[in-house]
C-alpha positions as MATLAB code, in Angstrom:
seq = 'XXXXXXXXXXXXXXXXXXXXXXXXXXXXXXXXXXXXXXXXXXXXXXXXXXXXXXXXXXXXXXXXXXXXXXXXXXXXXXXXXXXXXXXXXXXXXXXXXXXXXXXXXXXXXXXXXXXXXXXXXXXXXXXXXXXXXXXXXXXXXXXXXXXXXXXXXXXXXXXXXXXXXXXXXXXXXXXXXXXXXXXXXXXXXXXXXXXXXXXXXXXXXXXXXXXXXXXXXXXXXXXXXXXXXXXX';
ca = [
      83.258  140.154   84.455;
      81.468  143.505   83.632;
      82.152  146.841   85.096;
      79.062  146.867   86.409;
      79.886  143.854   89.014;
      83.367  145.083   90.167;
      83.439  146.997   94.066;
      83.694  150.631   94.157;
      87.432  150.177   94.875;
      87.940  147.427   91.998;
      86.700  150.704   89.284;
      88.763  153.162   91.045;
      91.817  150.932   90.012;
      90.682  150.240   86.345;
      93.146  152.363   84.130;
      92.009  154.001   81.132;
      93.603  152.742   77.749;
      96.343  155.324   77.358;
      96.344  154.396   73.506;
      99.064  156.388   71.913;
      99.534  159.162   74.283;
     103.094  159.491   75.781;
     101.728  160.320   79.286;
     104.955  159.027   81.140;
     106.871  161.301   78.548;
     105.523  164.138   79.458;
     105.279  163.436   83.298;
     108.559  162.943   83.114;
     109.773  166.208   80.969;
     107.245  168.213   83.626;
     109.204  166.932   86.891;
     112.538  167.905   85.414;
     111.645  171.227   84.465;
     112.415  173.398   87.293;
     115.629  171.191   88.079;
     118.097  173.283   89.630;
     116.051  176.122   90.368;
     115.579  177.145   94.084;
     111.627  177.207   94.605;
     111.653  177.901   98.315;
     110.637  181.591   97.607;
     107.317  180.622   95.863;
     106.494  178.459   98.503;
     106.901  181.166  101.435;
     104.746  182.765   99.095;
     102.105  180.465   99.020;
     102.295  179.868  102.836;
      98.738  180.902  102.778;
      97.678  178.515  100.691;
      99.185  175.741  102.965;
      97.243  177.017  105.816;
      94.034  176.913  103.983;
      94.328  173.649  103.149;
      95.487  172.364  106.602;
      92.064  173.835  107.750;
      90.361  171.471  106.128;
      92.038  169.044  108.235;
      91.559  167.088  111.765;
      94.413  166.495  114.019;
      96.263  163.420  114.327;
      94.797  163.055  110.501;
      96.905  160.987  108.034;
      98.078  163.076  105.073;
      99.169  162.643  101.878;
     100.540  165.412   99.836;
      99.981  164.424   96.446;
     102.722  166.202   94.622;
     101.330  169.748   95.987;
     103.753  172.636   95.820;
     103.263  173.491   99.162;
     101.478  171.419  102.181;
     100.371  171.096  105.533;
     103.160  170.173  108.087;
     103.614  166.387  108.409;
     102.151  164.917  105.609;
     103.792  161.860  103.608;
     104.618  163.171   99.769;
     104.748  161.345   96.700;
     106.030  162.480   93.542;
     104.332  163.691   89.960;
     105.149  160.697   88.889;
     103.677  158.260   91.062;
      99.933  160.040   91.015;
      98.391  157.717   88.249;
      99.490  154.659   90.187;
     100.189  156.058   93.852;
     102.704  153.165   95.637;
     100.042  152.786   98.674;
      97.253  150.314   99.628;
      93.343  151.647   99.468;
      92.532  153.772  102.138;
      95.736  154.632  103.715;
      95.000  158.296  104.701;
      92.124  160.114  106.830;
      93.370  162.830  103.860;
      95.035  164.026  100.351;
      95.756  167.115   99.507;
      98.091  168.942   96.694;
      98.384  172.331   96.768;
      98.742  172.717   92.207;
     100.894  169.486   92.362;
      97.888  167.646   91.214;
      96.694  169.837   88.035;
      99.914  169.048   86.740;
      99.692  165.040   86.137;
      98.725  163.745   82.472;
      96.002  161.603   83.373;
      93.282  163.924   84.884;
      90.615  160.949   85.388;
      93.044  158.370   86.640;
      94.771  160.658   88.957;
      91.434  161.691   90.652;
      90.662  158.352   91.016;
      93.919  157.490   92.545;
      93.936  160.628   95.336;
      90.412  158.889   96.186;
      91.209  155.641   96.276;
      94.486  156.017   98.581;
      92.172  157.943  101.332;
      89.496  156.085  103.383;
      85.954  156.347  103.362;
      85.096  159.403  105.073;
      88.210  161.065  104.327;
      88.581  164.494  102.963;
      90.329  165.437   99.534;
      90.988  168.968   99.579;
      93.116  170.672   96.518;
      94.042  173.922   95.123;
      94.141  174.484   91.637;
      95.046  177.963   89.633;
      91.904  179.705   87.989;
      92.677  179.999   84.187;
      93.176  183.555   84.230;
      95.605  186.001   85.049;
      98.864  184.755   86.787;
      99.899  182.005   87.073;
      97.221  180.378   85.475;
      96.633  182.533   82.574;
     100.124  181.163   81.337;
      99.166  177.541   80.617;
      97.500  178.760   77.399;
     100.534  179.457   75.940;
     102.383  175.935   76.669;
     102.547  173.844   73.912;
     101.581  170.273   74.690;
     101.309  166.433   73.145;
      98.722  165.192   71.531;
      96.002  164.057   73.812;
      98.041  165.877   76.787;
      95.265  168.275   78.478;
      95.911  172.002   79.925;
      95.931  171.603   84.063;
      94.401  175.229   83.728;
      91.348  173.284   83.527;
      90.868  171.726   87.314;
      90.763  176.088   87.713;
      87.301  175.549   85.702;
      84.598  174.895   88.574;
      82.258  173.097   86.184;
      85.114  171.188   85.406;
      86.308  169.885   88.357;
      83.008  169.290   90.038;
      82.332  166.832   86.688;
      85.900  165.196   87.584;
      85.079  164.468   91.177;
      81.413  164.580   91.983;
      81.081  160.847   90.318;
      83.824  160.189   93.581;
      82.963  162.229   95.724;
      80.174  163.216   98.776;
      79.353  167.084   99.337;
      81.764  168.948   96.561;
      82.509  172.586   97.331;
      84.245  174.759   94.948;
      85.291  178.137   96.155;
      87.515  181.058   94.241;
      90.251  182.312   96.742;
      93.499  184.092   96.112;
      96.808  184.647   97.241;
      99.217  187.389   97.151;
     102.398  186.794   94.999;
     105.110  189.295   95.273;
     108.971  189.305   94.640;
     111.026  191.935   93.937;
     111.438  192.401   90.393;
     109.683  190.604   87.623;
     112.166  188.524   86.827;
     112.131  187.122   89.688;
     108.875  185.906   89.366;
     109.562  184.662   86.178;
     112.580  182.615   87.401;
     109.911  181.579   89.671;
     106.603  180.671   87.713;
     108.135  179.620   84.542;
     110.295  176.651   83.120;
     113.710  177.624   82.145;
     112.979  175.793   78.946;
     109.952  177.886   78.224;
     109.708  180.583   76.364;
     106.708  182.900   77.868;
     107.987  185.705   78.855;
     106.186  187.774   76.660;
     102.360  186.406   77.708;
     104.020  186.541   81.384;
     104.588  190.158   80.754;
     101.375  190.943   79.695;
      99.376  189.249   82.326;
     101.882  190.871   84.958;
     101.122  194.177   84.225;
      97.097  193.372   84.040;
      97.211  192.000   87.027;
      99.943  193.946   89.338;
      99.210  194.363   92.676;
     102.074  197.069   93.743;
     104.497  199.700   91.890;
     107.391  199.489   93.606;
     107.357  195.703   93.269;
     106.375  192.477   91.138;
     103.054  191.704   92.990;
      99.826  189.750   91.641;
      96.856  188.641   93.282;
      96.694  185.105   91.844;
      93.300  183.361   92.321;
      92.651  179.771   92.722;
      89.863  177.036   93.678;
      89.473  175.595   96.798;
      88.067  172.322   96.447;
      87.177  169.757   98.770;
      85.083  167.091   99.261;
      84.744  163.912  101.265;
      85.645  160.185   99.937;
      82.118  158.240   99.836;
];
């Protein structure tokens, strides 16, 4: 049977040929990264964040929080892991959203397809994704990855991301926002931002003081896209 036969749904659930790409590798290296380290203090922080996206919302809506950092109250989360083959029939949500989660996963396609397919027609995605400059996102330049593993700094590219999802998609709307990130000392917005196994404190240093928002603190005003659209 061709492609061009197969339902709208049937090509959302075609997987790409991962060929010799170690995609569960590194999905797997990524979600034990920050083990043991207490991330509650970046999420207060992005608080705002979580309230934008719950705007986008309608009440009583199903949500899904596809492995965002922070989300609205109430919604059902699934793990990194599970967003290039989400455990949940075809439109099971009036909603998705991921709050950074999302940039994170290997497969940028598939997982698009997958936050698209789990939410029902007339259903709003709505994600956040760091711009590719300054902090936090300014940092993903300097992470070494796989072969055929792509920087997530690039769902920050608007261009980018309305290519990913306008093929999905009805009425796409990219918009820059930021949020205020502030801690009391640098290092603990490293501890924060960056891996323990990774070693970026120098380019984190740099794009700290470029970007600082305060003197008698570690402050940054980190931007991000807001983009949302609704499930055709």
């Amino acid at each position: 049977m061709g492609t061009d036969t197969l339902s709208r749904r049937e090509l959302l659930r075609l997987k790409p040929n991962a060929r010799d790409v170690d995609y569960a590798g590194w999905t797997q290296r990524l979600r034990g990264e920050f083990a043991g380290v207490d991330r509650a203090p970046l999420r207060r922080a992005l608080a705002p964040v979580a309230a934008t996206l719950a705007e986008q919302l309608g009440a009583g809506d199903r949500v899904l929080d596809a492995a965002g950092l922070v989300a609205p109250a109430g919604a059902v989360h699934c793990d990194l892991l599970d967003l290039d083959d989400l455990p949940h029939p075809d439109d099971s949500f009036d909603a998705v959203v991921s709050a950074f989660g999302f940039a994170q996963a290997s497969r940028a396609l598939r997982t698009a397809q997958e936050l698209v397919r789990v939410c029902r027609p007339g259903g709003t995605i709505a994600l956040a994704a760091w711009a590719p400059r300054g902090l936090p996102g300014g940092l993903e330049e300097h992470v070494t990855r796989p072969h055929g593993i792509v920087s997530p700094a690039l769902w920050g590219e608007e261009e980018r991301a309305r290519r990913r999802l306008e093929p999905l998609l009805h009425g796409v709307t990219v918009r820059l926002r930021t949020v205020r990130i502030e801690f009391a000392t640098a290092d603990a917005m490293y501890e924060q931002l960056v891996p323990p196994a990774q070693r970026l404190r120098a380019p984190f240093d740099t794009l700290l003081a470029r970007t600082s928002a305060s003197h008698g603190s570690a402050a940054t005003a980190a931007r991000y896209l807001l983009i949302t659209g609704t499930v055709a």
